[in-house]
Structure formats: structure tokens, C-alpha cells
C-alpha positions as CSV (number, residue, x, y, z in Angstrom):
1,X,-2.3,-0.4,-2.6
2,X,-5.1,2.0,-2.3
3,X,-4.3,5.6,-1.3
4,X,-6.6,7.7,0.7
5,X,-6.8,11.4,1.6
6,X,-7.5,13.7,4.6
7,X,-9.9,16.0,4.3
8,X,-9.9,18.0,7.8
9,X,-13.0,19.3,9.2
10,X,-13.4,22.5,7.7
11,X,-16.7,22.6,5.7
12,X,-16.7,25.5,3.8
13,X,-13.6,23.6,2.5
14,X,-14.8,20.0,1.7
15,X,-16.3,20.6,-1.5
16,X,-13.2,22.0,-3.1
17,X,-10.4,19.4,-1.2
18,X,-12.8,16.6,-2.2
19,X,-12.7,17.7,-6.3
20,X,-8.8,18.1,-5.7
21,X,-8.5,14.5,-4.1
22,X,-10.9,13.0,-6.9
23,X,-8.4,14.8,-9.8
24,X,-5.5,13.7,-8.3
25,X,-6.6,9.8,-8.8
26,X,-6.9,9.1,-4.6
27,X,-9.0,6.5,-4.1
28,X,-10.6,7.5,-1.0
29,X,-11.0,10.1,1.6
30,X,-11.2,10.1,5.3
31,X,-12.3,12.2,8.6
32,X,-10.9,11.5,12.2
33,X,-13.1,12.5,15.3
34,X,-10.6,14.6,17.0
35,X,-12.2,18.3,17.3
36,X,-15.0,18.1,15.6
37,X,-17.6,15.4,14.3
38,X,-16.4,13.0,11.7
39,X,-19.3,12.8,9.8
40,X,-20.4,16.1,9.3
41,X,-17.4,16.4,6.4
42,X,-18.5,13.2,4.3
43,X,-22.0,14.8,3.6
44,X,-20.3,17.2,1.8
45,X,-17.8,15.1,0.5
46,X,-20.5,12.0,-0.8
47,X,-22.2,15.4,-2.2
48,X,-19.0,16.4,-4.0
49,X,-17.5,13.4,-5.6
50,X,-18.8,10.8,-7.8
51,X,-16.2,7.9,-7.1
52,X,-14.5,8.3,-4.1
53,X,-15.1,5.9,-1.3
54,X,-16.1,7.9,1.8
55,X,-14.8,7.0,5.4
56,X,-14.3,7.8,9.4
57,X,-10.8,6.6,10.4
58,X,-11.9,6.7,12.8
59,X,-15.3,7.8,15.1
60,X,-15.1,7.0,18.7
61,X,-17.6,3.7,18.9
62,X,-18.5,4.0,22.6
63,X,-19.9,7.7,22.4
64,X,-22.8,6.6,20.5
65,X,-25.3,3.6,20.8
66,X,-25.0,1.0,17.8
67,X,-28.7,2.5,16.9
68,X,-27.2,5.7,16.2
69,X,-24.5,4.7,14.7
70,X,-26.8,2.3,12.5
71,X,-28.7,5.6,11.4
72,X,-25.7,7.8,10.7
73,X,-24.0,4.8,8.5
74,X,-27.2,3.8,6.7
75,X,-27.8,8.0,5.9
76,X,-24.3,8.3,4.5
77,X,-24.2,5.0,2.7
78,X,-27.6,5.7,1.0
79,X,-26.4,8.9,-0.1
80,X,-22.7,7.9,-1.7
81,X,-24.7,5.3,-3.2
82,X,-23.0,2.5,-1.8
83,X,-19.4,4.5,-0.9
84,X,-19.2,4.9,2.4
85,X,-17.2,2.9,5.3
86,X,-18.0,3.1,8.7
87,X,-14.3,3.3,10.5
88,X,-14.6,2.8,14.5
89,X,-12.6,3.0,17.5
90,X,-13.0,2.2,21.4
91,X,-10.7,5.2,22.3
92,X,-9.4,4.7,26.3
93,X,-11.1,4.5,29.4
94,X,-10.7,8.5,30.1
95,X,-11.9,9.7,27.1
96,X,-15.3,7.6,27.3
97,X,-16.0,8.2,30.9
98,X,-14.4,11.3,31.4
99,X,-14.8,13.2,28.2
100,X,-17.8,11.6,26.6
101,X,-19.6,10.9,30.0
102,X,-20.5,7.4,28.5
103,X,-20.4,4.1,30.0
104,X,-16.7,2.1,30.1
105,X,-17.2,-2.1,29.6
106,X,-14.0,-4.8,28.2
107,X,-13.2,-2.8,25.3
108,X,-13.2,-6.0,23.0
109,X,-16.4,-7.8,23.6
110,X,-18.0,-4.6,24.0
111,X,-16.7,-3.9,20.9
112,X,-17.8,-6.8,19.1
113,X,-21.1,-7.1,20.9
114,X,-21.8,-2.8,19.2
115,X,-20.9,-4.1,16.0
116,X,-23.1,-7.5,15.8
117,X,-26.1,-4.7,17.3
118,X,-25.4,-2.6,14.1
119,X,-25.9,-5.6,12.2
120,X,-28.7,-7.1,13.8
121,X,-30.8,-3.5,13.1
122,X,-29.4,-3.3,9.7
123,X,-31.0,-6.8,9.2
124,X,-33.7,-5.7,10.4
125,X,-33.7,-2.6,8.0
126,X,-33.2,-4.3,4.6
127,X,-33.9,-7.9,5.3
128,X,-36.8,-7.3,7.2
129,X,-35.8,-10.1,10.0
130,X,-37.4,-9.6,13.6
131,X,-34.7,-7.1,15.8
132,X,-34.2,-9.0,19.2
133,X,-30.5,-8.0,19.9
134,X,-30.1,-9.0,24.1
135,X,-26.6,-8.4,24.9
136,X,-24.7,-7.8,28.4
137,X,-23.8,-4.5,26.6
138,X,-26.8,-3.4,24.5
139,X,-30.2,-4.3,23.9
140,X,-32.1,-3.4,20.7
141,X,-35.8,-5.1,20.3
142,X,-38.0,-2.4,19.2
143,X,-38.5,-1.2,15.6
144,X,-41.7,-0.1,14.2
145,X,-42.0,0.7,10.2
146,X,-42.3,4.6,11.4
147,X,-38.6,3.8,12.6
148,X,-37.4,2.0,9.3
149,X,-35.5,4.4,6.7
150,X,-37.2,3.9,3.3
151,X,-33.9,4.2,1.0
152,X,-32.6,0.8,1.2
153,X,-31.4,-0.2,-2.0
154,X,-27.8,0.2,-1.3
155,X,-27.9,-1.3,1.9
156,X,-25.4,-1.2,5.3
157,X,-21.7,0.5,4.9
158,X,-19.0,-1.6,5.2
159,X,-17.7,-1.8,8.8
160,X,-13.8,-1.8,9.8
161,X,-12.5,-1.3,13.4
162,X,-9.1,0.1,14.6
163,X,-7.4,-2.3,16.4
164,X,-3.3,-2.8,18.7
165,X,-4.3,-5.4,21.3
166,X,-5.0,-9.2,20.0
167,X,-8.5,-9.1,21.2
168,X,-9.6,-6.1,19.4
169,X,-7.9,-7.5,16.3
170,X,-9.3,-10.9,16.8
171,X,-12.8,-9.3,17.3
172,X,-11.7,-7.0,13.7
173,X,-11.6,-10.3,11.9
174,X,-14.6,-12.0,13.5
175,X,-17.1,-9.3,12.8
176,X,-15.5,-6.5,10.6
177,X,-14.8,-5.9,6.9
178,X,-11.5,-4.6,7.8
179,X,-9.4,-3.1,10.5
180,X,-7.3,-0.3,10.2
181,X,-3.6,-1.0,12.4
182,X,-2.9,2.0,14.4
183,X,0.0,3.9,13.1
184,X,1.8,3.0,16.6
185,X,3.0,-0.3,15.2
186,X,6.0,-1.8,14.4
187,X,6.8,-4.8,11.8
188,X,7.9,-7.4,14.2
189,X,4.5,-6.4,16.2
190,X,2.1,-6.9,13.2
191,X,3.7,-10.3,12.2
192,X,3.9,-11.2,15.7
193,X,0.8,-10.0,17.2
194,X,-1.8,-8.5,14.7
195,X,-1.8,-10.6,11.7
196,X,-2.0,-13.8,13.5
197,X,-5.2,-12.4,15.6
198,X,-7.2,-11.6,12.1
199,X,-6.3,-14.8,11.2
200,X,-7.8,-16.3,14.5
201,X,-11.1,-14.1,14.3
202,X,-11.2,-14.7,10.3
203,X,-11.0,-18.4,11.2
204,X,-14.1,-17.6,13.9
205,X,-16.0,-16.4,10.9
206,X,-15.8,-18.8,8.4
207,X,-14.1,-16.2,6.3
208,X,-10.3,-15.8,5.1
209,X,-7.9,-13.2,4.5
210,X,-9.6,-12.0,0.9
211,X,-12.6,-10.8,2.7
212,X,-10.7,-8.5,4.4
213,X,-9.0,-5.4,4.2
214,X,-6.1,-3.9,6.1
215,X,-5.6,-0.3,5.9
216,X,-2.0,0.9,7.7
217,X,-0.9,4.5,7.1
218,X,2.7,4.4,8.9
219,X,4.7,7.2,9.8
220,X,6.9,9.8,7.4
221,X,9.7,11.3,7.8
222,X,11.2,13.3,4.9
223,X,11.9,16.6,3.6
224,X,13.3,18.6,0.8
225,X,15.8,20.3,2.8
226,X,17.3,20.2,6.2
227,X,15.0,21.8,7.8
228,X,11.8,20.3,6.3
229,X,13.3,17.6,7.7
230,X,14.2,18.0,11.1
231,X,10.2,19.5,11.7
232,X,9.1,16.5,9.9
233,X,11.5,14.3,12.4
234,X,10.7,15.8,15.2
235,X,6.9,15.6,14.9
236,X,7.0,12.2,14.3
237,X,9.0,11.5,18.0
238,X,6.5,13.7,19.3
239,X,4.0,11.8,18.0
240,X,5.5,8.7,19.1
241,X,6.2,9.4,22.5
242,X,2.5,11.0,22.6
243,X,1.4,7.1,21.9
244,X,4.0,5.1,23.8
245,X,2.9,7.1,26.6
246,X,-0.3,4.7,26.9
247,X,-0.2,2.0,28.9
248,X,-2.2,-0.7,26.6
249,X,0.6,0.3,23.8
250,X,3.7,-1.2,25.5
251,X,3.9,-4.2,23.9
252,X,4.5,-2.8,20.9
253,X,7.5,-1.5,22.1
254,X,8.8,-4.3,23.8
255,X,8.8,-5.6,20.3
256,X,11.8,-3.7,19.4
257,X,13.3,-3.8,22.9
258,X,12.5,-0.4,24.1
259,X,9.1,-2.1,26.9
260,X,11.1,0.1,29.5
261,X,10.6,3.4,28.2
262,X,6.8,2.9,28.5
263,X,6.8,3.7,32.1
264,X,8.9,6.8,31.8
265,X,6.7,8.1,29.1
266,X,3.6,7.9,30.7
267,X,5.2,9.7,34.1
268,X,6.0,12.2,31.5
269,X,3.0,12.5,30.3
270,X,0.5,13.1,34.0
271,X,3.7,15.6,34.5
272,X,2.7,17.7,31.6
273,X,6.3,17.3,30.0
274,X,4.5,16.3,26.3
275,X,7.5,18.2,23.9
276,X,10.4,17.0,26.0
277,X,9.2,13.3,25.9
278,X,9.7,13.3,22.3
279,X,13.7,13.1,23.1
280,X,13.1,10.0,24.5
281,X,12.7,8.7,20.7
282,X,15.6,7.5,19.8
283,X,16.8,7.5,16.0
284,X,17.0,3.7,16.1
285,X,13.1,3.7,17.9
286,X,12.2,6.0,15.4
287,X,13.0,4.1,12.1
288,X,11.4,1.4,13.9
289,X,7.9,3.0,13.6
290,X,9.2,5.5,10.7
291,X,10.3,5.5,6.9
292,X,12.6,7.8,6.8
293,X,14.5,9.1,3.4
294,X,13.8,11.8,1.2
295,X,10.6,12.0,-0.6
296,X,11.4,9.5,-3.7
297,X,12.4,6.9,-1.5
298,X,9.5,7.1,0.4
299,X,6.8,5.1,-1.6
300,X,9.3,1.8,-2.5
301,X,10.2,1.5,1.3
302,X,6.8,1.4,2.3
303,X,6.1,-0.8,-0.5
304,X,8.9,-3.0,1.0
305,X,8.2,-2.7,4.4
306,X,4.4,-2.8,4.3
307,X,3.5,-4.3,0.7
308,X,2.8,-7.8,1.8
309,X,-0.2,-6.9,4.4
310,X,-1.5,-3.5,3.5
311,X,-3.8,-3.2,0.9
312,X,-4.4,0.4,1.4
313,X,-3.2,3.5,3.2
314,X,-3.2,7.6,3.2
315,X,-1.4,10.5,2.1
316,X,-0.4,11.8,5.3
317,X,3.5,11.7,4.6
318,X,4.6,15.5,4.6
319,X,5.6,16.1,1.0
320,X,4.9,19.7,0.4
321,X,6.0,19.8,-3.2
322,X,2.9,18.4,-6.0
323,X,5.1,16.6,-7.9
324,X,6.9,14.8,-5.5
325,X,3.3,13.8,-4.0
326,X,1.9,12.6,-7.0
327,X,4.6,10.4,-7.7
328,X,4.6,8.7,-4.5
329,X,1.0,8.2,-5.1
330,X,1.3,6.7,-8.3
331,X,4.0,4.4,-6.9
332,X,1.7,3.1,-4.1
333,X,-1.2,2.4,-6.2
334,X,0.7,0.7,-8.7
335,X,2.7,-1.2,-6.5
């Protein structure tokens, strides 16, 4: 199992997280779009490593036009020399329309139609093939040689979606090269639900289950002492509830029986009550989504509980102590 590393957004500290990460044996690091732009901090991090593999986990897809997106993922591929992945995600209605001021379509073939766009431009790019891309979504049919970037000879990034529904996971294993599983899963939901849909979308492609990769970082709790642990517990219901608040996540609570507490979370949430929902998480509802132990039994239990479908994750369990980290690291990779 690979292990990747945040690296926040901070870029006067990149350069020195990024030699940390490459020291400490990760095999990767990542940037989320939340408060600032993604790909800002893998400049800096392509710039500052010489092996690690580079990747948004994820950038909101529908913000941008697969052109720009097709620009920004040759750039930083060309200048890791072949490292970096391009991680998206369709985000929710809201956010695209409200936040982004962007235009809302059916998330999935929307989603699938951006990504074939990408690749129609890329082939365009390095294979020279004509670009007439006519979709209900996006069209793409000019591109002149003043248009073309010249450094080609590592050619497109590798391309993974984030995925809960089985469309988006079917469209994942159609088009992608992986798909990461939102951390708002449960076992019986990716046996159920996900892996069968990359199966499905594989089996669209022509492709099968080794031309893919599946990244899932679940969540942690643990602690050193008492009270490590109890902030460590109670983010993770927070963080829970914060999810199972959304309307398009419910089934993955029905999964373990709890489809009912969907509705009361989301009233919850329009009323503004976010800390208190996160008493609605249950201790059995939590070690449904959660490992929970102390910090050496954190890496076998994912190992058992994930092992047989993930073939990489990240550090984002809160171990505070070095040691303690390191181990779980080596324990994941060599597992």
C-alpha cells in the first residue's frame, strides 16, 4: 500500500514539508482545493523533490473548463517529469453554481464527458490527432500550433476522479486511471456499491482491475492519552456528521442501518447546529466509518479492513509522536 502526505497550502512552507515527506520514505504528496488553489503548492513541491509523485486530491472539476485543466495538468506533469496526477472532483450543486458561479449539468456524464475533453486535447497535444471534441457539455475544436505547448516528451498526467454514487464510480472506471473513495464510506458500502461500479465501467473500457488504482484514506481515531483521544474522537463525528449531512451520501449510511439520521443531519445542518450534530455519531456509527485503537494498532486494522481494495492511502491519522508515525508508515507500505 502506498502512503501519501499532506502538504497544506502554505508556500513559504512547501519546499521544507516536501524534503521531510521525501526523507521519511512517503511515496507521494497531495493538495485539496479547500481555501486556496491546489496547484499552486505542487510547483513548489515537483520543484523540491526528485521522486515523489505529485497530486490534487482533489480540485473541484466543474470550476474550470477541461482546456484549462488540460493546460495546468500538462504544465505540472512536464515539470515533475512524468510525476504528477491530476485528482478531480464534481463537488455539489451549491458550491458550483453558488460559490464558483459556474454552470451545474448530471454530475456523472458531465463528469465523464470533461474528462474524455481532456483527453481529446491531450491527443491532440502529443499525438498530433485533429481536436473535434462536440459534447452536450463542452466543445473543444480549435487548436493552432501557437496554442500547442512544446515540452511534450513526458506526456498527459495520469487522471483519477473522486467518486460515492455508482455512476461517478462507474464513469471512474470507464475513463479514469483511478478513483479515490471518499473517506465517507463504509465496508459493506464499497463491497456493495463501489467496487462492483469500477468493475462495470472497467468492463466499459476494455480494461480490468490492474489498470487501476484505488486510493482510500479512512478515518483515525487514536491517541496517546485520554485526551488525545477524545479530540481525536470527537473530530472524527464532527467530521462525520459534517458529511452525512448531504443528501447524495445517505446511502452509505443506510448501509449500516443508520439511512434515518440523514434527514436529521441535514436539518441540522441549514439550522447552523454543525458542533452539536456530531453527537448524533454514535460509537457504534463511528467504528463503522473509523479505526479506532491506539496508534500501533492502527496500521494492521486498516490493513485488515482495507488491504484487499486499497492500493494506496495518506498519513492523515493524528499520530503526533515521529516514531509512532513512522511505524505505521512502514507497516502500510509493507503490507
Amino acid at each position: 500500500m502506498k502512503v501519501d502526505a499532506g502538504i497544506g497550502h502554505q508556500l513559504d512552507r512547501i519546499p521544507e514539508a516536501v524534503r521531510a515527506a521525501e526523507a521519511a520514505g512517503y511515496d507521494g504528496v497531495r493538495t485539496a482545493e479547500m481555501n486556496h488553489d491546489p496547484f499552486f503548492p505542487l510547483v513548489l513541491a515537483a520543484e523540491h523533490s526528485e521522486r515523489l509523485e505529485i497530486a490534487t486530491s482533489i480540485a473541484v472539476a466543474f470550476a474550470r473548463s477541461p482546456m484549462i485543466l488540460a493546460n495546468i495538468g500538462h504544465d505540472l506533469n512536464a515539470y515533475s517529469k512524468g510525476r504528477f496526477t491530476l485528482g478531480l472532483g464534481s463537488q455539489i450543486k451549491p458550491h458550483i453554481t453558488k460559490r464558483f458561479s459556474m454552470q451545474w449539468g448530471a454530475p456523472a456524464p458531465q463528469m465523464r464527458e470533461l474528462v474524455l475533453a481532456m483527453r481529446a486535447i491531450w491527443a491532440n497535444w502529443y499525438q498530433g490527432e485533429p481536436l473535434q471534441f462536440v459534447g452536450k457539455y463542452y466543445h473543444h475544436t480549435l487548436m493552432t500550433p501557437a496554442f500547442t505547448p512544446e515540452n511534450r516528451d513526458y506526456g498527459p498526467p495520469r487522471v483519477i476522479l473522486a467518486a460515492v454514487g455508482s455512476l461517478m464510480t462507474e464513469v471512474a472506471g470507464e475513463v479514469a486511471d483511478g478513483m479515490i473513495i471518499h473517506p465517507f464510506s463504509t465496508v459493506p458500502y464499497i463491497e456493495a456499491v463501489t467496487l462492483p461500479a469500477i468493475e462495470k465501467g472497467l468492463a466499459r473500457s476494455g480494461r480490468s482491475r490492474k489498470d487501476f488504482e484505488i486510493s482510500y484514506s479512512n478515518f483515525v481515531v487514536t491517541g496517546r492519552d485520554e485526551r488525545e483521544f477524545e479530540a481525536s474522537r470527537q473530530a472524527a463525528r464532527e467530521r462525520i456528521a459534517f458529511y452525512g449531512s448531504t443528501p447524495a451520501y445517505k446511502g452509505v449510511l443506510e448501509s449500516i442501518g443508520a439511512g434515518e439520521l440523514q434527514g436529521e443531519l441535514n436539518t441540522m445542518s441549514k439550522q447552523g447546529r454543525w458542533k452539536e450534530m456530531g453527537s448524533l455519531i454514535t460509537d457504534d456509527i463511528l467504528g463503522a466509518f473509523a479505526v479506532v485503537g491506539e496508534p500501533k494498532d492502527v496500521a494492521p486494522e486498516m490493513l485488515r479492513r482495507y488491504g484487499h481494495f486499497t492500493d494506496r492511502t495518506s498519513a492523515s491519522f493524528p499520530v503526533s509522536d515521529p516514531a509512532e508515525r513512522a511505524a505505521i508508515i512502514r507497516t502500510l507500505r509493507a503490507g
